[in-house]
C-alpha positions in Angstrom: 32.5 -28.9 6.0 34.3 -30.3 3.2 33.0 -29.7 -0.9 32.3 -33.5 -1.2 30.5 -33.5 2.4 28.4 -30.6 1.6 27.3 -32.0 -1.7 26.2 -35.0 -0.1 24.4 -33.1 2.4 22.1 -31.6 -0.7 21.9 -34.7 -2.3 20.0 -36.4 0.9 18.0 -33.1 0.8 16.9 -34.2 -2.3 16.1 -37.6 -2.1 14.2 -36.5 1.2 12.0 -35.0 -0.8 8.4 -36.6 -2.0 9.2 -36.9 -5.9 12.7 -39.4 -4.9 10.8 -40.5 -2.5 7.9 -41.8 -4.6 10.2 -43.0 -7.3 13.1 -44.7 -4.9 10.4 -47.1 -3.2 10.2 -50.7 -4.4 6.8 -50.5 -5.5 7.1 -47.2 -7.5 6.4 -48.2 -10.9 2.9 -49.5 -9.4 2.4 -46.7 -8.0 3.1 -44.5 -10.8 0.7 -46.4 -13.3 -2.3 -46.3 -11.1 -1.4 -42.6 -10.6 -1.0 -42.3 -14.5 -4.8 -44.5 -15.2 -6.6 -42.9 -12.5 -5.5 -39.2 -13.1 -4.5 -38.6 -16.4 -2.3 -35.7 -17.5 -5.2 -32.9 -16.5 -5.3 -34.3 -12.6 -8.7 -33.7 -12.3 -10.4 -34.2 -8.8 -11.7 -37.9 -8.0 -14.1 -38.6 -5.4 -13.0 -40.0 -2.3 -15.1 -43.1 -2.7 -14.1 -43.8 -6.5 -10.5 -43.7 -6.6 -10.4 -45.6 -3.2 -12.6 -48.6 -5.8 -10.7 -47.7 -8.5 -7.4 -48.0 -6.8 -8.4 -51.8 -6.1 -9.9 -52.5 -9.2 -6.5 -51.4 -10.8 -4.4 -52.8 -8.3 -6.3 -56.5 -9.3 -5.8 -56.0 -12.8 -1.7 -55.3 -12.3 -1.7 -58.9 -10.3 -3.5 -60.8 -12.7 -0.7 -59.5 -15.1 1.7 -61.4 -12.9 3.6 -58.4 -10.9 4.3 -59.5 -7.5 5.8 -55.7 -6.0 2.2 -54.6 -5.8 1.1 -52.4 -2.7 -1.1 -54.5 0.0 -4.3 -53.0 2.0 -7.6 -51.8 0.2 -7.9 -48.5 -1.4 -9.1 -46.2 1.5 -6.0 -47.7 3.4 -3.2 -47.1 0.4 -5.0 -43.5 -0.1 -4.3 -42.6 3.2 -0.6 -44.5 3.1 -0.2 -42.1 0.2 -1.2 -38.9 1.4 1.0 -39.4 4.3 3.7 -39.8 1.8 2.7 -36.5 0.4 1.8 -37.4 -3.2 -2.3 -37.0 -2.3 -4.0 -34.6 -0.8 -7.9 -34.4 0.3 -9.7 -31.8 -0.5 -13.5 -30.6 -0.4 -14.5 -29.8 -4.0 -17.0 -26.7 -4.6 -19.8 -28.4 -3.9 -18.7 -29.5 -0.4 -17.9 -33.2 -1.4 -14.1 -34.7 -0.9 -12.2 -35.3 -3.7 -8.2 -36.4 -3.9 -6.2 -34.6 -6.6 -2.3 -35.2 -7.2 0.4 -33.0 -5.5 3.4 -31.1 -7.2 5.6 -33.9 -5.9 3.4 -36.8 -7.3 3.2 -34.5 -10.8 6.7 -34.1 -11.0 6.8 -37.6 -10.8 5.0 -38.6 -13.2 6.6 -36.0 -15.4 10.4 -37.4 -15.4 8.6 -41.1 -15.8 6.7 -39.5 -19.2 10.1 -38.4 -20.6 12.2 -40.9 -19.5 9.2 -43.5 -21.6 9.8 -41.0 -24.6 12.3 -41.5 -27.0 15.2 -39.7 -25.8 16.2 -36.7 -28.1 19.9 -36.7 -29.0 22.0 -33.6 -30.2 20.7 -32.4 -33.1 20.5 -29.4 -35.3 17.4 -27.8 -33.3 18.2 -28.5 -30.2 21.6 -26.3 -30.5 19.1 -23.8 -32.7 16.5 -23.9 -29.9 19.5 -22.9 -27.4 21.4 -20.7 -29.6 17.8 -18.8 -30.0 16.7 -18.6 -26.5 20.3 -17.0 -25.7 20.0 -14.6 -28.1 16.6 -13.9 -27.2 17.7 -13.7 -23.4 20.1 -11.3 -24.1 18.3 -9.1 -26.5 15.7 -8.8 -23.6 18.3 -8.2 -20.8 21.2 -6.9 -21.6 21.7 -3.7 -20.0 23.4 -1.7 -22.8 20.8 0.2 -25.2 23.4 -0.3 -27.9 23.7 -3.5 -27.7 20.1 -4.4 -27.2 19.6 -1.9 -30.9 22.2 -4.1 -32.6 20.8 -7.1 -31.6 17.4 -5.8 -32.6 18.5 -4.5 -36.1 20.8 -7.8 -36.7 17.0 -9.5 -36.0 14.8 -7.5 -38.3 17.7 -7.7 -41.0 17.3 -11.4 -40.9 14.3 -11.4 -41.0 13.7 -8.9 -43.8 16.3 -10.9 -45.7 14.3 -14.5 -45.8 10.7 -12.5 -46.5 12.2 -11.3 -49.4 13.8 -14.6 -50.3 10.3 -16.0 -49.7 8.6 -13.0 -51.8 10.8 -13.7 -54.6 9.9 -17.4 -55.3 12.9 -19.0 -53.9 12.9 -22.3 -52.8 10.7 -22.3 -49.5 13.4 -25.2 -47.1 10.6 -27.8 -45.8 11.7 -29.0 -41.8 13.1 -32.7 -41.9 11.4 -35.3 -39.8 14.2 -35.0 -37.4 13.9 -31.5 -36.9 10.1 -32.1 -35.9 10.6 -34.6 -34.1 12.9 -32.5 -31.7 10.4 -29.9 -31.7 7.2 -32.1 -30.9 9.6 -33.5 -27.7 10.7 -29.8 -26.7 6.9 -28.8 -26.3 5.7 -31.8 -25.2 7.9 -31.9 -22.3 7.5 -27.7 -21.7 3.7 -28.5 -21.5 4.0 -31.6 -19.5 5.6 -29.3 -16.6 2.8 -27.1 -16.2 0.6 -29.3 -14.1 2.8 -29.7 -11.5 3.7 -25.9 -11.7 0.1 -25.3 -11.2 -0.4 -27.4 -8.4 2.8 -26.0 -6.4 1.1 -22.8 -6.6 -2.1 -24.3 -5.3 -0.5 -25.6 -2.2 1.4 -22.6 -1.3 -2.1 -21.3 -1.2 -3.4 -24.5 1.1 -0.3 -23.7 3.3 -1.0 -20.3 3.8 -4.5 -21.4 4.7 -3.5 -23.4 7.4 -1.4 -21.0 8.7 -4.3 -18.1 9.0 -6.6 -21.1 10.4 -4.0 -21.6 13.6 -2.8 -17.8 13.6 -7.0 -17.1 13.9 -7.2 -20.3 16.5 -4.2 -19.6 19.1 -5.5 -15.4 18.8 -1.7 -14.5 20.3 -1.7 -11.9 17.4 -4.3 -9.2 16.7 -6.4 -10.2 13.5 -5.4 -7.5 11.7 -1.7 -8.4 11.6 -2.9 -12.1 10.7 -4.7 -10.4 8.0 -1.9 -8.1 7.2 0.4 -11.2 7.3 -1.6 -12.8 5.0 -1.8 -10.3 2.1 1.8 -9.5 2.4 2.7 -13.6 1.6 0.2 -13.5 -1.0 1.8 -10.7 -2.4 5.4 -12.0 -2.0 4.0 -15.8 -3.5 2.9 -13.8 -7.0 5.9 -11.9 -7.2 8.8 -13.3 -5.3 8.9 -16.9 -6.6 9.4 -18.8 -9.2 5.9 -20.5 -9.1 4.2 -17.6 -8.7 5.3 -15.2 -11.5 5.1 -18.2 -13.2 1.3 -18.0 -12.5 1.1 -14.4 -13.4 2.4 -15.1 -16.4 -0.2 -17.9 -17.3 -2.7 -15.3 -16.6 -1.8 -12.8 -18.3 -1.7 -15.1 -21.5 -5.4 -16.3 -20.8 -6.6 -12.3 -20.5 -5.0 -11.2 -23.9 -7.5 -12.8 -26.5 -5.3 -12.3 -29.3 -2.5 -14.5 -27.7 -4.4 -17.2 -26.8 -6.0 -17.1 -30.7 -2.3 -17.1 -31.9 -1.6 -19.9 -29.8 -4.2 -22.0 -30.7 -3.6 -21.3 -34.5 -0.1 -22.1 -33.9 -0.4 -25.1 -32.5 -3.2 -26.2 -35.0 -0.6 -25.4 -37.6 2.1 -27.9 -36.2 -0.4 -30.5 -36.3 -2.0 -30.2 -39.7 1.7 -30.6 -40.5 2.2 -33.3 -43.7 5.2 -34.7 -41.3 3.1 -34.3 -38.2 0.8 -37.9 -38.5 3.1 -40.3 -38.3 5.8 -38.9 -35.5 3.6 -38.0 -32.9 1.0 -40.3 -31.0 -2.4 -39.7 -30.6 -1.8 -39.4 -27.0 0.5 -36.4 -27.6 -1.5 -34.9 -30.5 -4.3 -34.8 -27.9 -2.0 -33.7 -25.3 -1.2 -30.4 -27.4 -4.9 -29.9 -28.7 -5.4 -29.3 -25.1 -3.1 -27.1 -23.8 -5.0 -24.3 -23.5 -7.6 -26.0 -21.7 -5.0 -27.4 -19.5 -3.7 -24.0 -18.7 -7.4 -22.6 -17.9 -8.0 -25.9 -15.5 -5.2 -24.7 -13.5 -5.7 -21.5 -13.4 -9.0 -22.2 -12.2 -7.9 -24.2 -9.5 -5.4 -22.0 -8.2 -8.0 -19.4 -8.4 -10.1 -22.0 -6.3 -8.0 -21.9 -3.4 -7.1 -18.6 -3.2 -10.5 -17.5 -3.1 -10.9 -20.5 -0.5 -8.4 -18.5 1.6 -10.5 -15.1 1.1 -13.0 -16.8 2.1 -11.9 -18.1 5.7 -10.7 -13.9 6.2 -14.2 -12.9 5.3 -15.8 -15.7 7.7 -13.3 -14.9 10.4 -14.0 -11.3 10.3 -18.0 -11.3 9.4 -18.4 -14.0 12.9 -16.1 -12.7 15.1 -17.7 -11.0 18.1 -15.8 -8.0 19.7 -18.6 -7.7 22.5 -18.8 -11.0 23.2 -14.5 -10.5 23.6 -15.2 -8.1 26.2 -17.5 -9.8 27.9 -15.0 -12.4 28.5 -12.3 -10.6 29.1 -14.3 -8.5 31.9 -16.2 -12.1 33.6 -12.4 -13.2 33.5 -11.1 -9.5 35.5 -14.2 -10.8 38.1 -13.0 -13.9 38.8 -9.5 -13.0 39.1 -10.4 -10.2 41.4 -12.6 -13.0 43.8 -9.6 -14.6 43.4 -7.5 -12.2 45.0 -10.3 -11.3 47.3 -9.9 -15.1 49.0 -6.4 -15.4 49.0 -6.4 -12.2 51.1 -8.2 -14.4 53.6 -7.1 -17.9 53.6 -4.0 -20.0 54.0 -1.6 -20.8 51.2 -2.9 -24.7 51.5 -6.7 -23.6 51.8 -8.4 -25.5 49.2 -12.0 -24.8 47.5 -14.3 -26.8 45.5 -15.1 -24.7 42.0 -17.1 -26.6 39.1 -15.6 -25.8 35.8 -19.1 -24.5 34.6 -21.7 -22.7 36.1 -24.7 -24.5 37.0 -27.8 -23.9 34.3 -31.0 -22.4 36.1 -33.8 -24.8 36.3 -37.2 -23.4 34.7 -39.7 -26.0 33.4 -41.6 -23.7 31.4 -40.8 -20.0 30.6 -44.0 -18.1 28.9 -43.5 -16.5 26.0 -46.7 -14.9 25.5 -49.3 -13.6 27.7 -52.6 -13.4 26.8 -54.0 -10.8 24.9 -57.5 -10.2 25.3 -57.8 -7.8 21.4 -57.1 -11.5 20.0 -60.4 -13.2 20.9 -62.4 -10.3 19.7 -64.1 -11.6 16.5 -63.7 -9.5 12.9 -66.5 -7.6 12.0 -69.1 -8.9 9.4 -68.7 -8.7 5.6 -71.7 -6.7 4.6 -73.3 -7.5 0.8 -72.5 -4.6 -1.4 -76.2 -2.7 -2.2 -76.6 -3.3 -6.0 -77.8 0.6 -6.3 -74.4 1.6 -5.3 -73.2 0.4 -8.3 -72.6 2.9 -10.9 -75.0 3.2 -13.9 -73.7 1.6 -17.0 -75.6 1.9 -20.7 -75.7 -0.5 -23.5 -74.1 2.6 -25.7 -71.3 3.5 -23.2 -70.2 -0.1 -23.4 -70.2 -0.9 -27.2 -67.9 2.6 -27.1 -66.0 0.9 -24.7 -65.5 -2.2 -26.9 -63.4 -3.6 -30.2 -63.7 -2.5 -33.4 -67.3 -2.8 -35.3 -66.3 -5.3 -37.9 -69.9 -5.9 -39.0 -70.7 -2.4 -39.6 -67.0 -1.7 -40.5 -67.7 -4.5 -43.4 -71.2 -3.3 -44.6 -69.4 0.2 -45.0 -66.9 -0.8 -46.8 -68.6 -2.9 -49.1 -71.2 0.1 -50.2 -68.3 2.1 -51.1 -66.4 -0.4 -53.1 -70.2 -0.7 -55.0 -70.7 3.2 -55.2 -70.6 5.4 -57.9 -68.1 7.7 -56.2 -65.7 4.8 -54.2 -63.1 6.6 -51.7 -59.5 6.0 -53.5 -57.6 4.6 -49.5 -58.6 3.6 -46.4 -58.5 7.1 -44.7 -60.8 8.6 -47.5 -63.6 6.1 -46.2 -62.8 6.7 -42.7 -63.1 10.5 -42.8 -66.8 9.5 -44.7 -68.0 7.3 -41.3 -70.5 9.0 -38.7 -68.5 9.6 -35.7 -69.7 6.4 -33.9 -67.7 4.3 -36.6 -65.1 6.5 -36.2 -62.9 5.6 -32.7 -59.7 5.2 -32.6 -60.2 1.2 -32.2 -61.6 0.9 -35.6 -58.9 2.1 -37.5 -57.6 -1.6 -36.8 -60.7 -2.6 -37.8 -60.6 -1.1 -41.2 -56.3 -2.3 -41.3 -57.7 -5.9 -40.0 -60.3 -6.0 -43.2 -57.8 -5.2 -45.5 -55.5 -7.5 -44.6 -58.2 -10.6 -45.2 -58.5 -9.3 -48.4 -54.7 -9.1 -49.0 -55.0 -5.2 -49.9 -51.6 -4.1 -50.2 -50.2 -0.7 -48.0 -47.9 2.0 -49.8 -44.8 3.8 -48.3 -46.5 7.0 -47.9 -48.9 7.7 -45.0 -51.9 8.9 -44.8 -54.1 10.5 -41.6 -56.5 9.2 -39.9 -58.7 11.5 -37.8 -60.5 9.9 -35.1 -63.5 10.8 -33.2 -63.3 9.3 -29.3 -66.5 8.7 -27.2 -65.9 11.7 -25.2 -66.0 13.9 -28.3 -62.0 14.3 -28.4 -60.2 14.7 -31.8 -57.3 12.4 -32.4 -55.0 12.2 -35.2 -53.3 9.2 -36.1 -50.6 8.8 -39.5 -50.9 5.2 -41.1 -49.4 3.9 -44.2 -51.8 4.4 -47.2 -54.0 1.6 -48.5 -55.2 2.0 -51.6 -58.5 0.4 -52.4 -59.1 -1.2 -55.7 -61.0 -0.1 -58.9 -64.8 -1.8 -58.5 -64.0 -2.4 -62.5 -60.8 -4.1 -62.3 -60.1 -7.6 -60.5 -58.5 -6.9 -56.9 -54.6 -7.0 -56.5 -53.2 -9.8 -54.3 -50.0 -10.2 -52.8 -49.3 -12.9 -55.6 -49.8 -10.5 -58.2 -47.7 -8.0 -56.8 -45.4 -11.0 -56.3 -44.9 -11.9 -60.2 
């Protein structure tokens, strides 16, 4: 084959594919434009049912604007036109309800219509700087001499060092021409742009390799564990072998480090809060950037999605499949095949037999479950009333010392040694004066909950409390100390402590 003939051979390869396809048809840039309003640049899932009515409302809208190459058939029927054309696909969302979403061809699309509608950027200052520093970069990254690579790195921080020090000095800081940002607002735009489409290629791999396990599982010539075996090798070999896939990895690994994703964001937050920034990018594009990170984490979560989709049929495959019920297959088929040789042995090579292709089902009108039982008709025995001198005794004193605190008495108490020639200086002095009945463990609260309507105020330092329980049992307890007030001076309030 000649150079010119085998270049043409790639070339039909190419427009074979789904993206030339999309964009060679006659109706293309009707296509593209429902594409573009339905989806959006995230290509978030649609329900089956709404894009089919969207897809008509849209499609009625373009004709009233007077364009005649407009696609015919209602919106289940150019949905299904579509995904045979491979630029839909159907899907079951997560809660089990079909949704469309756009394939990598149908993304890639879009993607060359988007920067062909964009101004076209022209040589230019950054765009040689943008090269000139990706090669350098490239190099200093993978060139194989550690010489080399240390010159390039010193050359770097030298340069660098140089223009801090310029900057550190007060020299004049050089502000980027409109130009120059315009360059750079159509470089990331159209880097960011790609990923959908990157994301969704990895995704369908995925959907492949689903298939594939489904009909490996289905036609069982191949033991499962070499499906499974398969299956984790290609996984492997999509993460790390192509171009899609480390691609992927990559994305992930930016979402896990925290600090590059903050750097990211503060980057790009920069660039927009740009004086120069407002009037050469639209708001379309602005949003477009303020979203990239979000637009990476959608994707990832999708691809995510479907791999664990694909986990997901291994694990049902393996949880349902029944090795006895295998066997006892395999052996009812050994049977038959013997009876089979058995009456061959004994017949003609033309004898013929009637066999159904299922075994009749036995006839039973009624099979018992249950027999009768005569323990169930035998009645319970009789709830008896409980004799009212079985109870145990219980006295008026054993349950007041059962009880709450004695706020009465507690009150009365306190009051006579507030109005007593010799008044206990804190709360524990007065409790160490009460008879034992007064003094449970229950009405210390009592004595705090007193104090506290009269807005006594408690000190740092603690004081014990020894209490006397019904059974005669010593307890000691440590509160903080309350004070109580001179009966000659007017009592302290938490206002007067206040001021």
């Amino acid at each position: 084959m000649s150079e010119i003939a085998g270049e043409l051979a790639r070339v039909k390869g190419a427009f074979s594919q789904p993206t030339l396809t999309l964009l060679h048809q006659r109706q293309a840039a009707v296509v593209i434009t429902v594409f573009r309003a339905a989806f959006g640049r995230n290509n978030k899932p649609i329900p089956t049912a709404r894009l089919h009515a969207q897809v008509e409302e849209h499609l009625a809208e373009i004709r009233l604007a007077g364009e005649t190459e407009v696609p015919t058939g209602n919106g289940r029927d150019l949905c299904h036109r579509w995904m045979r054309g491979q630029w839909l696909v159907r899907a079951l969302d997560e809660t089990g309800h079909e949704v469309y979403t756009l394939t990598s061809h149908a993304q890639q699309a879009l993607e060359l219509v988007k920067n062909l509608a964009r101004d076209r950027a022209t040589l230019s200052e950054h765009r040689i700087a943008t090269i000139l520093g990706t090669v350098r970069r490239f190099n200093a990254e993978a060139n194989p001499d550690r010489t080399s690579r240390v010159t390039i790195l010193n050359a770097e921080i030298a340069r660098l060092q140089a223009e801090r020090d310029r900057l550190v000095d007060g020299a004049e800081l050089v502000s980027a021409t409109e130009d120059y940002m315009v360059e750079g607002f159509t470089e990331l735009l159209s880097l960011i742009s790609a990923l959908p489409s990157d994301f969704a290629r990895v995704e369908e791999r995925f959907a492949t390799i689903r298939g594939q396990i489904l009909a490996a599982f289905r036609a069982e010539d191949r033991p499962a564990g070499e499906v499974i075996d398969d299956y984790l090798a290609r996984a492997d070999a999509l993460m790390t072998a192509t171009h899609e896939g480390r691609a992927f990895e990559g994305a992930f690994a930016l979402l896990r480090d925290d600090a590059l994703v903050t750097q990211l964001r503060e980057d790009l937050t920069a660039l927009l809060d740009h004086p120069l920034s407002g009037g050469l990018i639209s708001d379309a594009d602005r949003a477009e950037l303020q979203g990239t990170v979000r637009l990476v984490r959608d994707g990832l979560d999708r691809v995510l999605a479907q791999r664990s989709r694909v986990t997901a049929t291994l694990k049902e495959y393996i949880v349902s499949h029944d090795a006895a019920r295998d066997r006892e297959l395999e052996q009812t088929l050994r049977q038959i095949e013997s009876e089979l040789m058995t009456w061959m042995a004994t017949t003609g090579p033309r004898a013929v037999h009637e066999v159904p292709l299922l075994p009749a089902r036995a006839g039973a009108e009624h099979l018992r479950e249950r027999f009768y039982d005569p323990a169930d008709d035998v009645l319970p025995e009789r709830i008896r009333p409980g004799d009212p001198d079985d109870a145990p005794p219980v006295s008026l004193e054993g349950l007041l010392a059962q009880g709450g605190p004695r706020l009465s008495a507690l009150r009365r108490r306190l009051e006579d040694t507030l109005g007593s020639l010799l008044p206990a200086g804190s709360l524990g002095e007065l409790f160490d004066r009460l008879e034992p009945s007064l003094r449970r463990p229950v009405e210390i609260f009592g004595l705090l909950h007193l104090a506290a309507d009269r807005e006594w105020l408690s000190e740092e330092e603690l004081e014990a409390f020894v209490a006397v329980r019904p059974d005669g049992s010593r307890r000691t307890f440590s509160v903080p100390r309350t004070p109580l007030p001179d009966p000659d001076r007017r009592p302290e309030t938490r206002e007067d402590a206040a001021r």
